[in-house]
C-alpha positions as CSV (number, residue, x, y, z in Angstrom):
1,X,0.6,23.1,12.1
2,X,0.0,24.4,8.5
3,X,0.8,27.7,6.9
4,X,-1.1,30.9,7.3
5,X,-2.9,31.8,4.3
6,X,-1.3,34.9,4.4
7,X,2.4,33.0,4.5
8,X,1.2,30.5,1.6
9,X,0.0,33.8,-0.4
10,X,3.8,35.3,-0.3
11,X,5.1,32.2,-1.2
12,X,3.0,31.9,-4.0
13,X,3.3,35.6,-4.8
14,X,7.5,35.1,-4.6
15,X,7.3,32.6,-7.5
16,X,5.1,34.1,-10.1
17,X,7.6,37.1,-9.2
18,X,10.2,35.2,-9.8
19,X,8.7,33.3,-12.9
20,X,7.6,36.8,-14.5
21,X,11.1,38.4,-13.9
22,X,12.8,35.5,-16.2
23,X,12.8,37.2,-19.5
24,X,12.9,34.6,-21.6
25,X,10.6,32.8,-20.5
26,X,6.8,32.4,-21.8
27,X,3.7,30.4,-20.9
28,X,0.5,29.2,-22.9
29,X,-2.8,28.0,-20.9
30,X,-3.4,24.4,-20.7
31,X,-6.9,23.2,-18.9
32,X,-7.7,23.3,-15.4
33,X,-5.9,27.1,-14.9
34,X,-2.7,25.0,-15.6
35,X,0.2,26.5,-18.0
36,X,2.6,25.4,-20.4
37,X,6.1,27.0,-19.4
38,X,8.9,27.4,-22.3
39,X,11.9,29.2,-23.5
40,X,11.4,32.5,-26.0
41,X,13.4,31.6,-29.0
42,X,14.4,28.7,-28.6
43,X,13.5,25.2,-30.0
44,X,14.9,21.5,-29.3
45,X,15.0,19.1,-32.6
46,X,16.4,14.9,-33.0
47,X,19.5,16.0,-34.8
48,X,18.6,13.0,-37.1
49,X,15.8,15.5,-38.6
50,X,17.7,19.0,-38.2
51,X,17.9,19.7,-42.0
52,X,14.1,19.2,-42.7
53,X,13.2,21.7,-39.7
54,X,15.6,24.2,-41.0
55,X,14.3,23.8,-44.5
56,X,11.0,24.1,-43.1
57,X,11.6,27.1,-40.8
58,X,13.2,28.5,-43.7
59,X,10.4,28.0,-46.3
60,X,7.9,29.2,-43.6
61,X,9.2,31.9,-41.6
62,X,11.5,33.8,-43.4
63,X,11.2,36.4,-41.1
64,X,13.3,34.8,-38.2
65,X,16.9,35.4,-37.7
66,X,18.9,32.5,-36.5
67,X,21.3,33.4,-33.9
68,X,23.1,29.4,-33.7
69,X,22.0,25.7,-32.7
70,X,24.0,24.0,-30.3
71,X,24.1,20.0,-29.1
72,X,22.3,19.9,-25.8
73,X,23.3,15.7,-26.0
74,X,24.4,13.5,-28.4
75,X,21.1,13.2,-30.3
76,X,19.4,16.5,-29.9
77,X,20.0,20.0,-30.5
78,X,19.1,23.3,-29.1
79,X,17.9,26.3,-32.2
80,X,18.1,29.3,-30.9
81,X,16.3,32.0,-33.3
82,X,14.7,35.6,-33.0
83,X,11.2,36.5,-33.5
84,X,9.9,33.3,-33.3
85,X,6.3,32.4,-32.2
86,X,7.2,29.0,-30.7
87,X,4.5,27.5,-29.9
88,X,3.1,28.2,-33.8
89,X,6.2,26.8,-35.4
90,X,6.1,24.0,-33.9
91,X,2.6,23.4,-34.8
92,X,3.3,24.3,-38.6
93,X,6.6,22.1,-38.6
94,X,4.9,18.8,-37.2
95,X,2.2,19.5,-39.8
96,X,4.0,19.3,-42.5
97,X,6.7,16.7,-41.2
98,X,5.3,12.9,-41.2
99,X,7.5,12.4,-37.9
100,X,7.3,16.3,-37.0
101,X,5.8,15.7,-33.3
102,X,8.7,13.3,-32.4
103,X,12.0,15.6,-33.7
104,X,10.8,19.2,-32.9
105,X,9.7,21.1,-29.7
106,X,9.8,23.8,-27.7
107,X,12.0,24.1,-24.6
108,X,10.2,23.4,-22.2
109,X,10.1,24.8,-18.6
110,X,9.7,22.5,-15.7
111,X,8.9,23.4,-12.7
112,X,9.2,22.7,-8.9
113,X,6.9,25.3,-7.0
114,X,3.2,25.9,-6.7
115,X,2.4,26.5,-10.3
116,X,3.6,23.9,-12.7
117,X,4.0,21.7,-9.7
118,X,5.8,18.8,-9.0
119,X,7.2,20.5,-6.4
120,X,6.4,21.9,-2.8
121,X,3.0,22.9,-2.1
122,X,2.7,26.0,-0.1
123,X,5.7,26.6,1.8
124,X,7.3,24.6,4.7
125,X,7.0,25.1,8.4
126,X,9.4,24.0,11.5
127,X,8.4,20.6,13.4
128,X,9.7,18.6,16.0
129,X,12.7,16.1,14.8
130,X,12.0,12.5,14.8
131,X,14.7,9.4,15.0
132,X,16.5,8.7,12.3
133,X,18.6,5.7,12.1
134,X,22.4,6.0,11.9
135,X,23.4,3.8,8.5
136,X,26.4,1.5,9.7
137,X,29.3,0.8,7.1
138,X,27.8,-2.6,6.9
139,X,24.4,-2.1,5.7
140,X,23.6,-3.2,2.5
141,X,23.2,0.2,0.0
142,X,21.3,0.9,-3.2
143,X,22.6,4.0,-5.3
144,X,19.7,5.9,-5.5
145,X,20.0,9.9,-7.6
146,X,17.7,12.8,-6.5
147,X,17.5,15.2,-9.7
148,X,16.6,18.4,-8.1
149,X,17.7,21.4,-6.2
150,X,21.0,21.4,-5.3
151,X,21.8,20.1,-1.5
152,X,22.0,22.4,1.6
153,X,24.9,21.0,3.1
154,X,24.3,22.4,6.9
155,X,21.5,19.5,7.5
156,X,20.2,17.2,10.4
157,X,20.7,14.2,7.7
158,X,23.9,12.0,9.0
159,X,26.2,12.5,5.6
160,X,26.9,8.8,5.4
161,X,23.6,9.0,4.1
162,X,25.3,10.6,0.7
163,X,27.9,8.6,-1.3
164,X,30.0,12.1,-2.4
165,X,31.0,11.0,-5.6
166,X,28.2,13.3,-7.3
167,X,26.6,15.7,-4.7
168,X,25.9,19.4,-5.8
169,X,25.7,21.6,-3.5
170,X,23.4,24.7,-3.3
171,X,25.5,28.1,-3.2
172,X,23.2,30.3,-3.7
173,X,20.0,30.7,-1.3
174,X,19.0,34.4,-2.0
175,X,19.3,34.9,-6.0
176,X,16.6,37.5,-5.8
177,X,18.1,39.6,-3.5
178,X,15.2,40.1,-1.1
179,X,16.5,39.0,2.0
180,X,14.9,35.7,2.2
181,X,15.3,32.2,2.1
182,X,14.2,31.5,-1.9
183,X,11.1,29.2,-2.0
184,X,13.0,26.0,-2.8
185,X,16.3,25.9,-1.1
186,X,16.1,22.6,1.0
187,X,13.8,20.9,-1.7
188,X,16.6,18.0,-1.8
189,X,17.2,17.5,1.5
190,X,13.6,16.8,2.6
191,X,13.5,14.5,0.2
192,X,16.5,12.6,0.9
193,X,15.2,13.1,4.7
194,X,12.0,10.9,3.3
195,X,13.6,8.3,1.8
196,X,15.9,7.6,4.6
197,X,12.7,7.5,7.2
198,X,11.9,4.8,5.1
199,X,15.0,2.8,4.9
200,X,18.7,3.4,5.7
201,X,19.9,0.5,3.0
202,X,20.7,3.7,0.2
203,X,23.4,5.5,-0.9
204,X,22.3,8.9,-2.5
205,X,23.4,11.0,-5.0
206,X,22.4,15.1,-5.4
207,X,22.4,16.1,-8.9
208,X,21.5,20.0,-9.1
209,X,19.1,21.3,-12.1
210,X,16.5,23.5,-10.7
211,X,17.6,27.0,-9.2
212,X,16.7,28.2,-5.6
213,X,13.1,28.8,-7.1
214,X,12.4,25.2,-8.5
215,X,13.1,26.2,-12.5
216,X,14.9,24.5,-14.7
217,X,14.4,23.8,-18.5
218,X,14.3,20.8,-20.5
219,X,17.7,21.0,-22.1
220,X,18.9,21.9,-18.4
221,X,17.1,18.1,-16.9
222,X,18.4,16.7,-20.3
223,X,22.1,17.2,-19.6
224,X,21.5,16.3,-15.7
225,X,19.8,13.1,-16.5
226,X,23.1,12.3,-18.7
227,X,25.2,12.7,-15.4
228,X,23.6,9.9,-13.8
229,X,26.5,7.6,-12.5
230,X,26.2,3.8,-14.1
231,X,25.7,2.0,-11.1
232,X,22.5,4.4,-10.2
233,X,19.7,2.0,-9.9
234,X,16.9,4.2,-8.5
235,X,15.9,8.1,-9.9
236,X,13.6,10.4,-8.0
237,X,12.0,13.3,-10.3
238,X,9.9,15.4,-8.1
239,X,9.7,18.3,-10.4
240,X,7.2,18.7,-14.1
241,X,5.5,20.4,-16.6
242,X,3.0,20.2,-19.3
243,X,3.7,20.8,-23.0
244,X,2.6,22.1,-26.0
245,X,-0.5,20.1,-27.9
246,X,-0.3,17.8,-24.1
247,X,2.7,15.4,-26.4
248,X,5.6,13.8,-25.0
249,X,8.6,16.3,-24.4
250,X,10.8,15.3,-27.0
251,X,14.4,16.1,-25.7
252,X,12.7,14.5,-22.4
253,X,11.7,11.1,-24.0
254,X,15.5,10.4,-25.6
255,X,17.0,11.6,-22.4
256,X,15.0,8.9,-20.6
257,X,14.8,6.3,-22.7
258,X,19.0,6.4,-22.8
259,X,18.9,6.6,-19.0
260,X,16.7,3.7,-18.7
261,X,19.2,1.9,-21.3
262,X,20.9,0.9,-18.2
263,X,18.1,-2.6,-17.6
264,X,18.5,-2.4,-13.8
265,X,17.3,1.1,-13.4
266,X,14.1,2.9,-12.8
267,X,12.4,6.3,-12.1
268,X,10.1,7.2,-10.1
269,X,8.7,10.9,-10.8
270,X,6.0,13.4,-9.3
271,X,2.2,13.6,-10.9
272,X,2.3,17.7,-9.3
273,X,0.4,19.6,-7.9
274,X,-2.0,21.9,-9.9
275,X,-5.6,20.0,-9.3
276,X,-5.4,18.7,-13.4
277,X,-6.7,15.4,-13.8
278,X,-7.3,16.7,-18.0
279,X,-3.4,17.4,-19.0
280,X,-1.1,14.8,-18.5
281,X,2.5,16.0,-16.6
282,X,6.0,14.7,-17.2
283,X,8.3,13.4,-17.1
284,X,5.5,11.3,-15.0
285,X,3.2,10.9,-17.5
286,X,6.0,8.9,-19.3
287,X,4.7,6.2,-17.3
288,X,1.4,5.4,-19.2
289,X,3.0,6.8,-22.7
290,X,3.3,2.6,-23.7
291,X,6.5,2.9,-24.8
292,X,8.9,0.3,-24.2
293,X,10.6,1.6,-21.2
294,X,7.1,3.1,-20.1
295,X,6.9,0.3,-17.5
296,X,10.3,1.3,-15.5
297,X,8.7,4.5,-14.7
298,X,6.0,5.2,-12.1
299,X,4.0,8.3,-11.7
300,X,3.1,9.0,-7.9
301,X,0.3,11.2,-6.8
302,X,-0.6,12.2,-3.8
303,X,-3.1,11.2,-0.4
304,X,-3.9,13.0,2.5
305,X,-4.1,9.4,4.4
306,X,-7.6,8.9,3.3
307,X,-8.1,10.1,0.0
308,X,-6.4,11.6,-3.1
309,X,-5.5,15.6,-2.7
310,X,-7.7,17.6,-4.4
311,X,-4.8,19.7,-5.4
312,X,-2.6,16.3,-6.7
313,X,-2.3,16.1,-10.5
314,X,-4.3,12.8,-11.9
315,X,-5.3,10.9,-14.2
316,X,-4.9,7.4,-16.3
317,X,-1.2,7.6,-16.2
318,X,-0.7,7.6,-12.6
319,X,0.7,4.6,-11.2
320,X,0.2,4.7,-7.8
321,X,-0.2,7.5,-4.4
322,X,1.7,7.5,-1.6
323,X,0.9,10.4,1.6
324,X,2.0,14.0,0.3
325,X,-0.1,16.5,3.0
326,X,2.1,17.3,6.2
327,X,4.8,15.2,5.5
328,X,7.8,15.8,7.8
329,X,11.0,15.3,7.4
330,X,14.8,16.4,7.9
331,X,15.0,19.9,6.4
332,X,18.3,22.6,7.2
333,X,19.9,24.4,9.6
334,X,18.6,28.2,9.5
335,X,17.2,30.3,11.9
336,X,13.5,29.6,10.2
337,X,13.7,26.1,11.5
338,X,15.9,26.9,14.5
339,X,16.0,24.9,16.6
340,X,15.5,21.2,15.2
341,X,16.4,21.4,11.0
342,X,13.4,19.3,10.5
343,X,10.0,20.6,8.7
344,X,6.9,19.6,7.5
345,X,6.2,20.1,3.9
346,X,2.8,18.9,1.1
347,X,3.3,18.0,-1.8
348,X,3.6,15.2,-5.4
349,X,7.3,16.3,-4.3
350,X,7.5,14.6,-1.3
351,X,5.1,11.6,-1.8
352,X,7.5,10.5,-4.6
353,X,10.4,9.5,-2.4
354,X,8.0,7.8,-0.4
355,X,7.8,5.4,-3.2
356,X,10.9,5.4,-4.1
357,X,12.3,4.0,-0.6
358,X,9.9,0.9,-1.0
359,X,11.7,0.4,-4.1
360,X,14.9,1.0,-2.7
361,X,13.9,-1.4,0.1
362,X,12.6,-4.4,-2.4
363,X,16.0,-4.2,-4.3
364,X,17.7,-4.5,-1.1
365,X,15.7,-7.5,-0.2
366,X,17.4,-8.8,-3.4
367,X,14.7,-8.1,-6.0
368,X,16.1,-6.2,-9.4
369,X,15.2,-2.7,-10.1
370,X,12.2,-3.4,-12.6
371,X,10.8,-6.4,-10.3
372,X,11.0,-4.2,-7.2
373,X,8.7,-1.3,-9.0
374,X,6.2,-3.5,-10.1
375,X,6.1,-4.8,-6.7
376,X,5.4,-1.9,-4.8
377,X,2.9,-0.2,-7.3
378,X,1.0,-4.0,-7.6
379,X,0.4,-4.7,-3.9
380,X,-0.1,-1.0,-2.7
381,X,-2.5,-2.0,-0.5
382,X,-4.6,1.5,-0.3
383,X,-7.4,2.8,-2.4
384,X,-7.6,6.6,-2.9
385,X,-10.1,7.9,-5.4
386,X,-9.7,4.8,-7.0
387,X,-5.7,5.0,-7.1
388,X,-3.9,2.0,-5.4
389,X,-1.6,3.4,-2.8
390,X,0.9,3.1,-0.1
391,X,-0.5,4.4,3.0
C-alpha cells in the first residue's frame, strides 16, 4: 500500500527542514524546478592548477578573505574563503582560464531524498517479508561496495551477506532531535536487501557518506570513493546532484576515473528522482560524458513495470531502467516496521541495485566486470519510453 499524501508531505517537509537548517549550505535553480546544492565558501580546484585560481581569485575578488585550502585527495584541494559568491567565481575563473571548467568548482551537494534525488522517493512503508536465501560458505562471491548511508545493524538481512572488513554502521538515527526515525536511516540496507533478492553470489561492503537525511558533499563522496577496498569489483551510487553550468563535477570525475583505474571494476549509479529529463545528474551522467572510463559506468532510471516514472530523472545518458515504484525489500528492525523488518520503498535508489545484482550475477557466471555491464544494459530485454530495461 503507498503512503498517505499527508505522510509523503511530512517527509518531504522533514528534508527541506533539514536542508534549510544546514547553514552553509546554498542552492541555485536548474530546469524542471530542480536545484543545484553546494557549500557557502567553499571551492574544490586540480591542485595541478591551484596557483592560477589563486592568482585569479586574487586579481578578481580582492574582497574575499581566505580562511585555508586543504587536500581533500591526492590531486584536488578544498579553498575555503569568506564572502564569496560561488557560483560567480567560478564562472569568472573558467573564463578566463583555458582549462578553467576542468580544475575549479564549487562543492557540490549530493543528495539522497526527494529533492536532488537519487534517493528514496516518498517515504517507506511496512510489507510482508519474502524468502531470502541463506548464502552458504561455498557459494561463489563477488565484492560488491554500497556508497551510501551508513548500515542499520539490527536487520532481517542474514550478516553473511556482509564481508565486515569495511562496514559502517549508522549511530545516529535522530540528528534532528524530533523524535523520529530521520528520513534515510535504512537507505543501505534496502538496497543490500535488493541486491541479495537477486542473487546471493556477493559479498558486500557499507561505506557511510550521506548523514541520516541523505546529504553528503562532494569532497565527503570524494574521500569515500578513495576507501573502496582493491578487490571491490562492483559500486552502487544511489545518491546525485546537478551542478553548476550542468558540467561534470570536477573533484567527482578524478575521484572516479582513479576508482575505475582498477580495470575489473564498475559503477553502477542512480539517474534520481526529480522528473528532469533537461539537466543531466551525476555521478550517473558520467556514463554518457565519452570519456574513457565513461563506458564502465551505467546510469539506471526507473519503471513502474510498464513504463518509465514520470518522476525518474532522463535523458540521453541513461543507460538502461530497471523497476523502482513499490519495490520491497529487507528494511530494519523498529517498531515502524514491527513486525517483519521488511518495506516497500520507490525510487532511482532502489532500481540501481537491481542492476547491479545482474552484474553481480554475470561476473559470477565468469564474465569480467566491464563484459558483465555491457551485457546486462545490451540485452535488457524491456522497452520503457524508449529506454531498454530489465523488467
Amino acid at each position: 500500500m503507498p503512503p498517505s499524501e499527508h505522510r509523503v508531505a511530512s517527509y518531504h517537509d522533514r528534508r527541506q527542514r533539514r536542508l534549510g537548517g544546514l547553514a552553509q549550505l546554498r542552492s541555485v535553480p536548474a530546469a524542471d524546478r530542480s536545484r543545484v546544492w553546494y557549500v557557502n565558501d567553499e571551492l574544490l580546484v586540480v591542485d595541478d592548477e591551484r596557483r592560477h585560481v589563486e592568482r585569479y581569485l586574487t586579481e578578481h575578488r580582492a574582497e574575499v578573505t581566505a580562511l585555508g585550502d586543504e587536500e581533500v585527495v591526492p590531486g584536488l584541494r578544498r579553498y575555503r574563503t569568506r564572502g564569496l559568491d560561488v557560483p560567480g567565481s567560478v564562472r569568472q575563473v573558467r573564463g578566463g582560464l583555458p582549462s578553467g571548467a576542468a580544475v575549479v568548482a564549487p562543492n557540490h551537494v549530493f543528495l539522497s531524498t526527494p529533492f536532488n534525488h537519487g534517493g528514496p522517493f516518498g517515504p517507506p512503508v511496512p510489507v510482508a517479508s519474502a524468502p531470502i536465501e541463506t548464502r552458504r560458505i561455498r557459494d561463489a562471491a563477488v565484492p560488491m561496495a554500497i556508497v551510501d548511508t551508513g548500515l542499520w545493524t539490527d536487520t532481517v538481512l542474514p550478516d553473511a551477506y556482509y564481508r565486515g572488513r569495511t562496514v559502517d554502521v549508522e549511530t545516529e538515527t535522530d540528528v534532528d532531535n524530533d523524535g523520529l526515525l530521520d528520513g534515510d536511516v535504512g537507505h543501505a540496507n534496502f538496497i543490500a536487501g535488493v541486491v541479495v533478492r537477486q542473487t546471493r553470489a556477493v559479498r558486500l561492503d557499507v561505506l557511510k557518506v550521506l548523514d541520516t537525511f541523505g546529504i553528503c558533499t562532494e569532497a565527503d563522496l570524494v574521500q569515500a570513493l578513495g576507501r573502496l577496498d582493491p578487490d571491490i569489483r562492483v559500486v552502487n551510487l544511489s545518491l546525485g546532484g546537478f551542478t553548476e553550468q550542468d558540467l561534470p563535477p570536477v573533484g567527482l570525475g578524478g575521484a572516479l576515473e582513479t576508482a575505475l583505474a582498477v580495470p575489473d571494476r564498475v559503477v553502477v549509479a542512480a539517474a534520481g528522482n526529480d522528473g528532469n529529463r533537461v539537466n543531466r545528474f551525476w555521478p550517473a551522467a558520467f556514463a554518457g560524458a565519452e570519456l574513457p572510463w565513461s563506458n564502465r559506468i551505467a546510469a539506471v532510471a526507473a519503471h513502474d513495470g510498464e513504463r518509465l516514472c514520470t518522476w525518474s530523472n532522463a535523458g540521453p545518458w541513461v543507460s538502461v531502467a530497471a523497476r523502482g515504484q513499490d519495490v520491497a525489500s529487507t528494511f530494519i528492525n523498529h517498531p515502524e516496521f514491527f513486525p517483519t523488518g521488511w518495506a516497500q520503498w520507490s525510487g532511482t535508489s532502489f532500481a540501481t541495485p537491481r542492476v547491479a545484482a545482474e552484474v553481480v550475477r554475470q561476473i559470477a557466471a565468469g564474465m569480467s566486470a566491464p563484459a558483465a555491464l555491457r551485457h546486462v544494459v545490451e540485452s535488457a530485454a524491456g522497452t520503457f519510453d524508449g529506454y531498454r530495461g530489465l523488467r
